[in-house]
N, C-alpha and C positions, 0 to 999 in steps of 0.2 A: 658456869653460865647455864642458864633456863633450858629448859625446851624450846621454849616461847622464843625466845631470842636466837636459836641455833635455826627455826624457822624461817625466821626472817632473814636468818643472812643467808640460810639456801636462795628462800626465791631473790634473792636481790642479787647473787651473782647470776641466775639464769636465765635475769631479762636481757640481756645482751643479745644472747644467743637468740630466744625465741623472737623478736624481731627481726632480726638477720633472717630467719628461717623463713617467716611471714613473708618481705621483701622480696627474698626469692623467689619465695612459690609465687608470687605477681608476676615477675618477671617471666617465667615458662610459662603461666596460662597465658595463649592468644586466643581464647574464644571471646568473639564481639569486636577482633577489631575490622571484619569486614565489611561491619556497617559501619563506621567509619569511614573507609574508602566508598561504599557507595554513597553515602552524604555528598563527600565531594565531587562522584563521577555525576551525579542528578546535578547538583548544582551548575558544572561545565555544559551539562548535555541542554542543561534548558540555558544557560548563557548559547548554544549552539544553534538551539531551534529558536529563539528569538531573532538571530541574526539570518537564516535561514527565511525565515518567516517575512523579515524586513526587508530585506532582498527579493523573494517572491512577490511581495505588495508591492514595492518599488518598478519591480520591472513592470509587472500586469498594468500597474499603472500607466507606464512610459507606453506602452502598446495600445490601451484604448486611449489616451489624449492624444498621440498619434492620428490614428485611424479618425478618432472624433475630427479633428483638422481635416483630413483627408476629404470626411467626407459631408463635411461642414463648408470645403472652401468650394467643393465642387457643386453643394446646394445654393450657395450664393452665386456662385458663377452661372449655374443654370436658369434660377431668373431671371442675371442680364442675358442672355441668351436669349430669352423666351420674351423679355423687354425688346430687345431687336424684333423679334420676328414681327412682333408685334406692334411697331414701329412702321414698318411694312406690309403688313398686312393692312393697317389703317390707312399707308401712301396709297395703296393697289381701291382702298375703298372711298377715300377720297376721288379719283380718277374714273371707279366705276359712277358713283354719284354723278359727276358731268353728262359721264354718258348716258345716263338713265335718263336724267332730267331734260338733255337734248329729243331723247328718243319720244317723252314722254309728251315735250308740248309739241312736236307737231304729231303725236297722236290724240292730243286736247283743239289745234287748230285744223286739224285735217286737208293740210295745203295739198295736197296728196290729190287727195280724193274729190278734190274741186278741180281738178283737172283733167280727170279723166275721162267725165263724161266725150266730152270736144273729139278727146283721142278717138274713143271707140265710134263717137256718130262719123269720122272720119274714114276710118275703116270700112262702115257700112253703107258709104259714099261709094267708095273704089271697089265693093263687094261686085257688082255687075261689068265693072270693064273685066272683068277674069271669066266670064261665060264665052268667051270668043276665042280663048288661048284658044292652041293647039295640042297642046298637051293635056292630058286627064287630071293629072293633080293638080293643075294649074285652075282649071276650070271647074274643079271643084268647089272653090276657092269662092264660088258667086252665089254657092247657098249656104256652105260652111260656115263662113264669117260670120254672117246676121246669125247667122244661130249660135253662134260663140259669143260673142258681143252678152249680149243678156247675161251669159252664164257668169263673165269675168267681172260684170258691172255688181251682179249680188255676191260674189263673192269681196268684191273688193269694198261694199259698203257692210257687209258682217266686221269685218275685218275692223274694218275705223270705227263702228260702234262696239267694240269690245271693247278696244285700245281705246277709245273714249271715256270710256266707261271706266278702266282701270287709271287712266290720267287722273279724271276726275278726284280719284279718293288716294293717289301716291303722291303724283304732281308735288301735292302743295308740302307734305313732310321731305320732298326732294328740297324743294328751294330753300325752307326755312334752314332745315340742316349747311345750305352752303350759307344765307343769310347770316347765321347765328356763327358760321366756324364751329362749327363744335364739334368736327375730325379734330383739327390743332391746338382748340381748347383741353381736349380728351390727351392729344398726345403731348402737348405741355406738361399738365398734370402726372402724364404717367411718367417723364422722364424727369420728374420731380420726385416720384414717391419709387422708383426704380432701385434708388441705393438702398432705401428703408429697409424697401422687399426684402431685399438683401440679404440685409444685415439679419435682418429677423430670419428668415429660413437658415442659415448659418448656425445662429445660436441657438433656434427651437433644434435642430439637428443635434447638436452639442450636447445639450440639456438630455436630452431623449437615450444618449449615449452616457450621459453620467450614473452615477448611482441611483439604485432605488431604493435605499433605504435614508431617505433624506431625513428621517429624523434623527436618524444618530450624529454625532460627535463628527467630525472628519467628513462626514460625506455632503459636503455642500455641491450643488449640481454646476456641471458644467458648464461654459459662457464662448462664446465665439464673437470674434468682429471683424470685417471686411476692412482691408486695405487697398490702398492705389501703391504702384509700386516705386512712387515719391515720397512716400512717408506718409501721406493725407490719411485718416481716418474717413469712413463715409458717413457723414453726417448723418443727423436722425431725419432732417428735413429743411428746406429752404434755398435760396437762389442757387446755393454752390451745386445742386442737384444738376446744374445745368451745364456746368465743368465734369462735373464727375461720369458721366457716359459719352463716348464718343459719336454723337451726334450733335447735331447744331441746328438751330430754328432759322431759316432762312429769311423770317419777318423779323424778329426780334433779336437775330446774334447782334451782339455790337463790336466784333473782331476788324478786322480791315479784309479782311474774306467774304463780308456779308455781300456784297452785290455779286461775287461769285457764287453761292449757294444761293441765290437764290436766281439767277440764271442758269442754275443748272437745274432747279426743280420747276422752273417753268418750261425746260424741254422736255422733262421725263413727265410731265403732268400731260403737255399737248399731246409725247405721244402714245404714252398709256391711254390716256380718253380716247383717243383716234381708235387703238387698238380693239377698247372696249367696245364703241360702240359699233364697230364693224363685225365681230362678234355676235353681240347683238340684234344688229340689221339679218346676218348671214342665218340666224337659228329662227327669229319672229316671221323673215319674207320668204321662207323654204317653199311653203306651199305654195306662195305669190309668183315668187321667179319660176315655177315650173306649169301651171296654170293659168297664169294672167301676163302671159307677154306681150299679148299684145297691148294692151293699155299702157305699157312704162310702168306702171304703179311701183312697182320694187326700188328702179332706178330713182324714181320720183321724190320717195320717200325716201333714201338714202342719202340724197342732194338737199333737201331739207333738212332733213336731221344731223346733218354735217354742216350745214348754216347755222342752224342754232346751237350747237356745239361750239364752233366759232364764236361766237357773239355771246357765250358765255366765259369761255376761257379769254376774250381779248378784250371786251367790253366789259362785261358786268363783273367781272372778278380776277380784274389783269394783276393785283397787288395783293390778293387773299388766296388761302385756302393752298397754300403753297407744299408740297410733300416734304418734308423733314430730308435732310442732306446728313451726310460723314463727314465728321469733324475733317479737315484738313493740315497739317502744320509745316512748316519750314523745316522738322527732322529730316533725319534720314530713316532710310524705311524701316531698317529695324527700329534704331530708336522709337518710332511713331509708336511700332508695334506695342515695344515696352512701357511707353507713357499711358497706350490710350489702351491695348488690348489684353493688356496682364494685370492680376490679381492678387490680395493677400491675402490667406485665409490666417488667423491665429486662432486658436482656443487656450481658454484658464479654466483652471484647475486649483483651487489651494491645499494646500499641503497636509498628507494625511497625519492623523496620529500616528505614533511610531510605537510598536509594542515593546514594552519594557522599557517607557522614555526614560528612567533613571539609567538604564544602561545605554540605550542607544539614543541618539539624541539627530537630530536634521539640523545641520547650522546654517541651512539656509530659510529665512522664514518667509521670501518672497512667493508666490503661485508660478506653479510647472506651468510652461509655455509650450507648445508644440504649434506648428506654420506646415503651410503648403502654397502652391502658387498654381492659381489658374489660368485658360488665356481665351480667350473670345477670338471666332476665326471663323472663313467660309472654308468646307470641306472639297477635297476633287471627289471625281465619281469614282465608286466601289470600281474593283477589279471584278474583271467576270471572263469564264472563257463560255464562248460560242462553241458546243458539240459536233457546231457545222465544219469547224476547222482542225488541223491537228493541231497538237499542242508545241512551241508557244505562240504560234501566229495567230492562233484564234482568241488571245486573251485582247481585250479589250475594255475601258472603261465608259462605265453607265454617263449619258449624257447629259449634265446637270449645269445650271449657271454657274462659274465663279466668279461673278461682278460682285468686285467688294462696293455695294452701296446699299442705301436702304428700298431697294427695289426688289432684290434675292430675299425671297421668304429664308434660307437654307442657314441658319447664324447657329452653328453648335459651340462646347465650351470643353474643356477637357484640362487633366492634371500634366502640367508639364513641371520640368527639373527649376528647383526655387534657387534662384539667381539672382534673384533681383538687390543688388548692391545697400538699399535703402533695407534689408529686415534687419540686422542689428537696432539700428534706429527705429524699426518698430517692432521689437520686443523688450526693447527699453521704455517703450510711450505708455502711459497709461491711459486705457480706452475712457471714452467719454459716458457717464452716466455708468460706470462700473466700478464697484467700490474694492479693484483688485491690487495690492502691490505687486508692479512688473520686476523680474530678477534686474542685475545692473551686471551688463558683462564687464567689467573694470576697466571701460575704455580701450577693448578690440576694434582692431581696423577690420575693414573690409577684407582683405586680403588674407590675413587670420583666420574670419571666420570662415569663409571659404573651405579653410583647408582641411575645419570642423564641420564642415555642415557634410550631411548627408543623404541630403534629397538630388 
């Protein structure tokens, strides 16, 4: 045999081996397979912080559409509030209007002041039977008068040409405003446009509490809408405006209650007017009553202005200009409460992107809902203690109306616990002119959700 050939068949038995040998030495080297294992731990870690991540968005989330609700339901409820007061304040300006206009034409017709001449030349008739008294100040009396007489006559003609004068250019915007109604017109309107308010202060609050980076992806801005806690939505505008606050027009309800509200706002009218213009007499005849008594002129002009007072509230305006009434109903008192003086607040939200949506995914594609509930109400007076007393007998509360009517300027609104039986059924509804998909709780009762809720 060759060289050549004894060559060959060396290396052809020694590939066996050096194989084997290669294979092994792989087998004892571990350098490199750490990275390996960190491949995999990065990979788990960022599957960890994605979850982490979506969990942290998720809640932050759940806490400002929360709070956005919160304090969304309590900006729409503060409106109707401030629609109350203002309800009232209009009844109270209505009433002072009478009394103005009473005060104003007998200070345009000066019945007054045509009668006092007679009074005082009578005075100065009887000024000389008093120089014979027997007593000094009696008989003072016989030079005193005539020299008084004059003083009280120019004052009491200053007087009626002021008032004259300010007749002249108020008078006539007094009458026309009761002419025209345009208190009741004014407050028609505003318990028309009262739910709007509403609704818009609500949602601008909402909105303002949403994101601000509205151009991105996910961050579509926050939405709010008022409910009744019937299920009603509050409309954007129109008659049902006139259901939806609990007030009632005592010319226009067409309940079977109307001749009672509006017998009760022609008492509260008579005696607010009364009130005012006694008021008014008591601050204009200050000077009058303590310098001009003897002419009457105070009395004089109080007896007039309480006639024409009369003769405007029973004559010329027995069936207008009537003060807005409180709804009234056949519940029971709670219930009332719940129909007419409780609140929805809801806010939407749609649904953010979800980081790493191949991995994490939201099966719900409906908009997050969050609610609260408010309620319209007269307050008692603050507590206070008196330093004069020891303590607890000295504690005491501040002296404030609580007439539930529209007479109490005092209507505040606040967050109470959401109970109200109808929000399943309105976080199922979807708002009017809002292009939001509501979730669908799958047909929970009332009682269920109760047992979920947590306000």
């Amino acid at each position: 045999m060759s060289k050549r050939a004894n060559a060959e068949s060396t290396r052809r038995g020694k590939c066996p081996s050096l194989f084997l040998r290669l294979i092994g030495r792989i087998h004892h080297d571990q350098s490199g397979s750490i990275s390996v294992v960190t491949v995999f731990a990065f990979i788990f870690l960022t599957m960890v912080l994605g979850m982490l991540m979506n969990v942290g968005r998720h809640a932050d989330r759940k806490v400002k559409i929360q709070n956005a609700a919160d304090a969304a339901t309590m900006s729409g409820a503060t409106v109707l509030a401030r629609g109350m007061n203002t309800l009232v304040f209009t009844n109270h300006l209505m009433c002072d209007v009478f009394a103005l206009t009473a005060y104003l034409r007998e200070a345009r017709d000066r019945n007054s002041e045509s009668l006092t001449p007679e009074i005082l030349a009578k005075w100065n008739e009887m000024a000389p039977e008093f120089a014979d008294a027997p007593h000094e100040k009696f008989s003072d009396l016989a030079q005193g008068i005539p020299s008084k007489t004059p003083l009280e006559q120019d004052l009491i003609t200053a007087f009626s040409e002021q008032n004259a004068m300010v007749s002249e250019s108020l008078l006539p915007v007094m009458e026309e405003i009761l002419d025209f109604e345009m208190i009741p017109e004014f407050q028609r309107a505003l318990v028309i446009a009262l739910p709007q308010l509403s609704v818009t202060a609500a949602d601008e609050v909402a909105s303002r509490l949403g994101p601000t980076n509205q151009g991105l992806a996910g961050a579509e801005p926050m939405r709010a809408r008022m409910w009744r806690t019937n299920g009603d939505e509050f409309e954007a505008i129109g008659s049902a405006g006139f259901s939806q606050m609990p007030v009632a027009d005592p010319i226009n309800d067409i309940s079977q209650r109307q001749p009672e509200y509006f017998s009760r706002g022609i008492s509260e009218r008579r005696t607010a007017a009364n009130r005012y213009l006694d008021y008014l007499n008591r601050r204009m005849l200050q000077d009058l009553d303590e310098h001009a008594k003897m002419s009457q002129y105070s009395n004089l002009w109080r007896g007039f202005s309480k006639a024409y007072l009369r003769q405007l509230l029973e004559e010329e305006y027995p069936d207008s200009n009537v003060p807005y009434q409180i709804r009234r109903s056949d519940l029971s008192r709670q219930d009332e409460i719940a129909a007419d003086y409780m609140f929805v607040g809801v806010s939407y939200w749609e649904q953010m992107n979800e980081r790493m949506p191949g991995l994490f995914s939201n099966p719900n594609s409906s908009a997050q809902v969050a609610y609260a509930q408010s309620r319209l109400f007269i307050p008692r007076g603050r507590l206070y203690h008196d330093s004069r007393f020891s303590f607890p007998e000295g504690v005491f509360r501040h002296r404030v109306s609580t007439a539930h009517d529209l007479m109490n300027q005092n209507w505040v609104s606040k967050l109470v616990p959401a109970t109200a039986p109808a929000i399943p059924q309105i976080l199922q509804t979807s708002p009017q002119n809002l292009p939001i998909v509501v979730p669908s709780l799958g047909g929970i009762n009332v009682e269920e959700f109760q047992q979920l809720n947590t306000h």
